[in-house]
N, C-alpha and C positions, 0 to 999 in steps of 0.2 A: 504494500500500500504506500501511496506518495504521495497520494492529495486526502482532502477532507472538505466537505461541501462544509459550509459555514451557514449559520439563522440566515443571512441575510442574501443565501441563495447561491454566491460567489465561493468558489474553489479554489483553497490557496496549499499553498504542498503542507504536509504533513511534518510535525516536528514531534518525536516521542520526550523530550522534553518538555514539552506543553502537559504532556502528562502526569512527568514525573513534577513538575510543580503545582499542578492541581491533588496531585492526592499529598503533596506538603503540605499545602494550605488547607487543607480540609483537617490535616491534624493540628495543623499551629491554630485553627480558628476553634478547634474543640480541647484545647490545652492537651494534646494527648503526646506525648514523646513516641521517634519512632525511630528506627534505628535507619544509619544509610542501606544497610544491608536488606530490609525489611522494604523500604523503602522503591530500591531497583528488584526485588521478589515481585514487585504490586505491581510494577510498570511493564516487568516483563508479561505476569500474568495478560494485563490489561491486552497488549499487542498480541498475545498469543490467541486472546477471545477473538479480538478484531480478525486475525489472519483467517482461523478457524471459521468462525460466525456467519458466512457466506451473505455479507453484507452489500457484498457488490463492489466493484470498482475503489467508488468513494464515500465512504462510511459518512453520516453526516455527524456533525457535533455531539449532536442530543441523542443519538445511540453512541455516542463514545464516553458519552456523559453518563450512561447509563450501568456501561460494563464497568467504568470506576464504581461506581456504588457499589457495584455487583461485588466487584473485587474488595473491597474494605471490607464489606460488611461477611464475605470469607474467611475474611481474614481472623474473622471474630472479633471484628469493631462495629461498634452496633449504633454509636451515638451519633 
């Protein structure tokens, strides 16, 4: 995967770093410590859903947004 459709319709390439700081932020905003290691575990997961998930082409946002959730709350983080 190399692109990612965005809300607002436009397709811009694909950074799995986008990821990996979305699910930082998801624990710096629920005070929750996480390890780096825990961390690239989630991100990897995440790309592996996407690769796997036969989403098409170009996955949009809000189904990438989803497999994060999916993945945390795996992870056994619930809040």
């Amino acid at each position: 995967m190399n692109q990612v459709k965005k809300r607002n319709g436009t397709i811009v390439d694909f950074s799995s770093d986008k990821i990996t700081s979305a699910v930082s932020k998801a624990f710096l905003a629920c005070n929750v410590a996480i390890t780096e290691e825990e961390l690239s575990e989630m991100t990897k997961a995440v790309l592996t859903a996407i690769n796997d998930g036969g989403y098409g082409q170009i996955p949009s946002v809000e189904k990438i947004q989803d497999i994060v959730e999916l993945v945390i709350m795996n992870a056994g983080y619930h809040e």
